[in-house]
C-alpha positions as CSV (number, residue, x, y, z in Angstrom):
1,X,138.8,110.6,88.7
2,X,141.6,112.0,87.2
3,X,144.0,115.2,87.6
4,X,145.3,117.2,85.1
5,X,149.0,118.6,85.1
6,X,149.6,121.8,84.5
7,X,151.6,120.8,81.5
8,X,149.3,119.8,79.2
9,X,152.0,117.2,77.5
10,X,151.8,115.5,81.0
11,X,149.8,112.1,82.0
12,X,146.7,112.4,83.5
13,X,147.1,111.5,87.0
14,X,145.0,109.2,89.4
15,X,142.9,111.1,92.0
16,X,139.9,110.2,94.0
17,X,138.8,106.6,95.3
18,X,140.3,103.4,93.3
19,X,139.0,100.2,94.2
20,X,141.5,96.9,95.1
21,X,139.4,94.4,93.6
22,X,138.8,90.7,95.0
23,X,139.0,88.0,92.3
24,X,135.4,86.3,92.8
25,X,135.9,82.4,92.2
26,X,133.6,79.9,91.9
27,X,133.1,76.8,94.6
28,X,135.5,75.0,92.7
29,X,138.0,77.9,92.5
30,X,138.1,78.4,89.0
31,X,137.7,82.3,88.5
32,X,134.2,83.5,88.1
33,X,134.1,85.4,85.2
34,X,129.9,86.4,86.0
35,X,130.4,87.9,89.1
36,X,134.0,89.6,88.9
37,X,132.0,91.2,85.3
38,X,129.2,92.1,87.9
39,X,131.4,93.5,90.5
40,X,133.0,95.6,88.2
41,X,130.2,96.9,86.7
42,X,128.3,97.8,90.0
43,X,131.9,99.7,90.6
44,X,131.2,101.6,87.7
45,X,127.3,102.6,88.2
46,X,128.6,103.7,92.4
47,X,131.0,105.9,91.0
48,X,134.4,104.7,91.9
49,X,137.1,106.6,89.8
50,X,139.1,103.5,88.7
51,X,140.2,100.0,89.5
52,X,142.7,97.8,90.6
53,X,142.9,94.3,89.7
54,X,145.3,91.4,90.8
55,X,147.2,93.3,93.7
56,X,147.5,91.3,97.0
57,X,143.4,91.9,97.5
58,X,143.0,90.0,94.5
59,X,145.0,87.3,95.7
60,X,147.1,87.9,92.3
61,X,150.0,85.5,94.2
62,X,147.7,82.5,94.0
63,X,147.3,82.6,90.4
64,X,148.5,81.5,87.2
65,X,150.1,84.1,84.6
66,X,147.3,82.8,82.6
67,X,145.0,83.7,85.1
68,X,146.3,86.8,85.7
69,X,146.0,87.5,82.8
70,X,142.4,86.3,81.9
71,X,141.2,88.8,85.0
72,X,142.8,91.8,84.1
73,X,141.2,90.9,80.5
74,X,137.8,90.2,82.1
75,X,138.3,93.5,83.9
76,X,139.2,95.7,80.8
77,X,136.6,94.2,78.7
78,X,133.8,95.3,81.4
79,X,135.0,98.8,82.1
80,X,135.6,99.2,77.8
81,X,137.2,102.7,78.6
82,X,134.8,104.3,81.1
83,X,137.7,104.4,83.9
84,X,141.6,104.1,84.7
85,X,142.0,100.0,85.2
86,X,145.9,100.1,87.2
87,X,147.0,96.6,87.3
88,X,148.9,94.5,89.0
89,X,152.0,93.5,88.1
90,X,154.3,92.7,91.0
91,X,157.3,90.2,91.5
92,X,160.3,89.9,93.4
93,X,162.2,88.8,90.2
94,X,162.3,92.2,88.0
95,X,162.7,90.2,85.0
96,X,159.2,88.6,85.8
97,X,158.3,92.2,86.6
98,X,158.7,93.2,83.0
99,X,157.8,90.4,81.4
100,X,154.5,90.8,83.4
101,X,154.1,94.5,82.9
102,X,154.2,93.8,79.2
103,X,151.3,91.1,79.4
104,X,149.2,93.9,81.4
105,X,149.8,96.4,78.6
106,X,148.7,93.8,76.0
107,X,145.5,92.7,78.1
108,X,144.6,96.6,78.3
109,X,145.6,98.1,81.4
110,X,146.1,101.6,81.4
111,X,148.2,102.0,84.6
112,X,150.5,99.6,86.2
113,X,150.7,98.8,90.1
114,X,154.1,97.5,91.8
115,X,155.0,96.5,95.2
116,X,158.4,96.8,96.2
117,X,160.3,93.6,96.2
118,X,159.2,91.3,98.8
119,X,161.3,88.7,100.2
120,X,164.5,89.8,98.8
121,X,165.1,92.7,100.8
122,X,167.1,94.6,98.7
123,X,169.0,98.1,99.6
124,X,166.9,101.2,99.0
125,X,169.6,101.3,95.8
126,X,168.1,97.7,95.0
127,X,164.3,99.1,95.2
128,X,165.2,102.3,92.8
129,X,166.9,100.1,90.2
130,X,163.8,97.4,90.3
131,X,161.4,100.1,89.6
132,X,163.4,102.2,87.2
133,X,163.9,98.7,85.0
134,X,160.2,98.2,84.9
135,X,159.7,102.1,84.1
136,X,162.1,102.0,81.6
137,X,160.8,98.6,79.6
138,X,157.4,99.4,79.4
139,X,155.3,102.4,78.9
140,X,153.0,102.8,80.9
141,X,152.3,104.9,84.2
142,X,153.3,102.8,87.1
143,X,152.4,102.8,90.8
144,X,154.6,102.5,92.9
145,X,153.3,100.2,96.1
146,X,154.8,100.5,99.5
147,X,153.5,98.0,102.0
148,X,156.3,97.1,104.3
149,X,154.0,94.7,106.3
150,X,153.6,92.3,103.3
151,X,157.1,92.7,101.6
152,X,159.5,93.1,104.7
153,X,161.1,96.5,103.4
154,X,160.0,99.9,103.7
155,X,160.5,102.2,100.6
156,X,161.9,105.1,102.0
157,X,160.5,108.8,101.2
158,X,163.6,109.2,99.6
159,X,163.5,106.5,97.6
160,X,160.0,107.2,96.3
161,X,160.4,111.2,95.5
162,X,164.0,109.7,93.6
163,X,161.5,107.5,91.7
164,X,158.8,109.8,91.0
165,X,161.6,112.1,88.8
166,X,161.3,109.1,86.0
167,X,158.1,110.4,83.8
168,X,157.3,106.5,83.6
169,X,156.8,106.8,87.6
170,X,153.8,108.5,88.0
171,X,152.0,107.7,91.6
172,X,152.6,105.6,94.7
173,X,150.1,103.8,97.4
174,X,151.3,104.4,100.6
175,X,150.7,101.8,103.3
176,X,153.4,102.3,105.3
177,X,151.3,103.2,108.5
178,X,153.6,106.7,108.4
179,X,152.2,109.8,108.0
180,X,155.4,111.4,108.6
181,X,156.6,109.8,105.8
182,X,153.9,110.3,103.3
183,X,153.5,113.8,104.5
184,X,157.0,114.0,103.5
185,X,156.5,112.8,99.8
186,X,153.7,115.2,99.7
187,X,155.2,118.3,100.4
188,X,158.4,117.8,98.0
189,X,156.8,115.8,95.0
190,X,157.0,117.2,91.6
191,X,153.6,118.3,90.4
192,X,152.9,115.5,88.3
193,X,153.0,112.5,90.7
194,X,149.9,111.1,92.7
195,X,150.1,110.4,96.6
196,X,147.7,107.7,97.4
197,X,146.7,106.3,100.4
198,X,147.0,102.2,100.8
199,X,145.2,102.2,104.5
200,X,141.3,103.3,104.2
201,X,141.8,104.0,107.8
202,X,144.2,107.1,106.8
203,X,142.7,108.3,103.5
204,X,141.5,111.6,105.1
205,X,144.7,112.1,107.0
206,X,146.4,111.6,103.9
207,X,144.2,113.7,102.2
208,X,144.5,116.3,104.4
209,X,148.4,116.6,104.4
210,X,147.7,117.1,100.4
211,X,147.6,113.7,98.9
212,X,144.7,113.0,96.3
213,X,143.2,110.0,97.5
214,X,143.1,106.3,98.3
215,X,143.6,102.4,97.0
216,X,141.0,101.1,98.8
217,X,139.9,97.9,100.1
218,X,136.4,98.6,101.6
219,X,135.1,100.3,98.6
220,X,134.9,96.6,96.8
221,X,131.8,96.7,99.7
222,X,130.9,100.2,100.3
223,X,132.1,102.0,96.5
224,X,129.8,105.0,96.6
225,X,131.0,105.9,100.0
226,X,134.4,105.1,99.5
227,X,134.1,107.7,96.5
228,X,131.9,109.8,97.6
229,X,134.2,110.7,101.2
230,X,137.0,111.5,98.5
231,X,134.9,113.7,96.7
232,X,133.4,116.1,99.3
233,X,136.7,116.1,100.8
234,X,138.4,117.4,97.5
235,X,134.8,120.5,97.6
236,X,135.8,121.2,100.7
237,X,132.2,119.7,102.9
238,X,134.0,118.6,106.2
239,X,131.0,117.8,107.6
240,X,130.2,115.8,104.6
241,X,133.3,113.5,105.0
242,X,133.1,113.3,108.9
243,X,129.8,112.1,108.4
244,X,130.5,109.1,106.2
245,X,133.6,108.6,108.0
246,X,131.6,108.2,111.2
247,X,129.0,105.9,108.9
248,X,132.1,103.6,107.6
249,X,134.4,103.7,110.7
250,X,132.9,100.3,112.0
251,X,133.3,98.6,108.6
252,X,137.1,99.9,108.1
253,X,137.9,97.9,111.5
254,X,135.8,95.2,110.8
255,X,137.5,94.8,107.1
256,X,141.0,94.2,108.7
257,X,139.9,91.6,111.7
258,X,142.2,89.0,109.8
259,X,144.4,89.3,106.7
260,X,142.8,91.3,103.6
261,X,141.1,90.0,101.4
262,X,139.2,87.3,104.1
263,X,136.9,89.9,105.8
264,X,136.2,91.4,102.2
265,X,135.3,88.5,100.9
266,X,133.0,87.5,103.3
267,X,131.1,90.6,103.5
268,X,130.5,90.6,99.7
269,X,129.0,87.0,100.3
270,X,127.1,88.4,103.0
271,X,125.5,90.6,100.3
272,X,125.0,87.9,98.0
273,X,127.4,89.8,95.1
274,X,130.1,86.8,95.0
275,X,130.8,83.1,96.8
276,X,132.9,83.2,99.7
277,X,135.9,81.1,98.6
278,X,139.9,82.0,98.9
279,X,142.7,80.1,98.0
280,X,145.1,78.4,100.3
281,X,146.9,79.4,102.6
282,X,144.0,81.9,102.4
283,X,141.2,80.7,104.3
284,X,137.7,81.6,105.1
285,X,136.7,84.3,107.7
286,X,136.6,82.7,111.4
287,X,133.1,82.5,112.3
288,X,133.8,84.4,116.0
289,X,133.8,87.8,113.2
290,X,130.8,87.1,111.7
291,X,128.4,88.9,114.1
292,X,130.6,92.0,113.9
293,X,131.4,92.3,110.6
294,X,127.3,91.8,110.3
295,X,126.9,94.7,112.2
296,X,129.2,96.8,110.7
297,X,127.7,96.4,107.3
298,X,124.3,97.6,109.0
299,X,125.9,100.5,110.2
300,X,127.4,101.8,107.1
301,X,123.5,101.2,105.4
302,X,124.9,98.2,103.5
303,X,121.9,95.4,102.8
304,X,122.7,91.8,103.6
305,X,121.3,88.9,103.5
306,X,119.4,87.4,106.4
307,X,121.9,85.6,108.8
């Protein structure tokens, strides 16, 4: 789903339900190109309203550039125009930033997504002049990604409404767990930036402080829910979205029992769509989880296979 600007001479900006996709590998870890083709395709036919390839769900930090590359490729190819496909691009190093930006613009990525640089730690000043280098060298829209539990650094709502003046700067995913704060960016963005939610847990409290949606990391299991709570929450059917927030609650907790993209990953193995492998220091799901993500799945109406 997109949204329209007022000015017509604006992007069209990303709204609804985008899906973080896993990177399905084989046994012997090489990507598999079948099923990450199959899993976006069945994205597609749910109705998710665009994807995200090679962020830290995709375990994009295990991979080669090659790689990286190949997926987003694989990725494009398969949705051949039909969505928005925001890609992952992130690095500490803004040089490598660019220089992977401009690989996601030549494999067909419409959007770019960026975390803020982890590691490093740099000033709020630092984080500005990252982002506005990437902006400024290639054009594309580009997401900004705030996740101070994986990068060590919040980006401050300050930072991010100083970033979204650049017309490069177009969105941000908000997982900073602070509603004040992305309440905040909501009520004094310019008209032509996206607020999304990074946290499924908060994607209607976001949406109901005025942001237009979510990143999400459940819909890889549960898309036409996922899309579908965005949707009746943009017509207004409250009982609509409490219902399938009731339906997913279990599911959201159960996705997030150990680091993200392990839980994922298992489920969709659970439903037979790809094989359950990770690579180091990822690890498989600890088998303690496996009854209650099994009953979680149940209770959103999702089909597994028998245990």
């Amino acid at each position: 789903m997109i949204r329209m600007p007022s000015d017509s001479r604006a992007r069209p900006l990303l709204r609804g339900c985008g899906t973080a996709l896993v990177t399905p590998f084989t046994r012997s870890g090489e990507i598999d190109e079948p099923a990450l083709r199959s899993l976006v395709e069945w994205q597609i036919e749910e109705g998710i309203h665009f994807v995200v390839p090679c962020g830290s769900t995709g375990e994009a930090a295990t991979m080669t550039l090659a790689e990286h590359r190949r997926v987003v490729e694989i990725t494009v190819e398969q949705v051949n125009g039909r969505l928005p496909v925001a890609a992952g691009a992130g690095s500490n190093d803004t040089k490598k930033a660019i220089s992977l930006s401009k690989d996601m613009r030549a494999a067909g990525a419409t959007h770019l997504l960026h975390t803020s640089p982890m590691y490093n730690k740099p000033p709020q000043r630092g984080i500005t002049a990252h982002f506005r280098a990437i902006a400024d060298a290639v054009d594309l829209p580009l997401i900004v990604y705030n996740v101070p539990g994986r990068t060590g650094s919040n980006v401050e709502a300050a930072t991010t409404l100083g970033l979204a003046e650049h017309e490069n700067i177009t969105a941000v995913k908000e997982a900073s767990g602070s509603l004040g704060q992305i309440a905040e960016i909501i009520r004094n963005r310019p008209e032509n930036f996206s607020v999304l939610s990074g946290d499924d847990a908060l994607t209607v409290a976001v949406m109901a402080e005025g942001g237009d949606g979510v990143i999400s990391v459940t819909s890889n299991v549960i898309p036409r829910l996922a899309a579908r709570l965005t949707e009746l929450f943009d017509a207004g059917d409250v009982a609509g979205v409490r219902e399938i927030s009731r339906s997913v609650a279990l599911f959201t907790a159960a996705a997030f029992v150990e680091s993200n993209p392990i839980p994922t990953k298992a489920a969709l193995a659970m439903m037979g769509r790809i094989e359950n492998v990770l690579r180091l220091p990822l690890v498989a799901m600890n088998e303690s989880y496996t009854l209650l993500l099994r009953e979680a799945l149940q209770a959103a109406g999702v089909k597994v296979r028998s245990a």
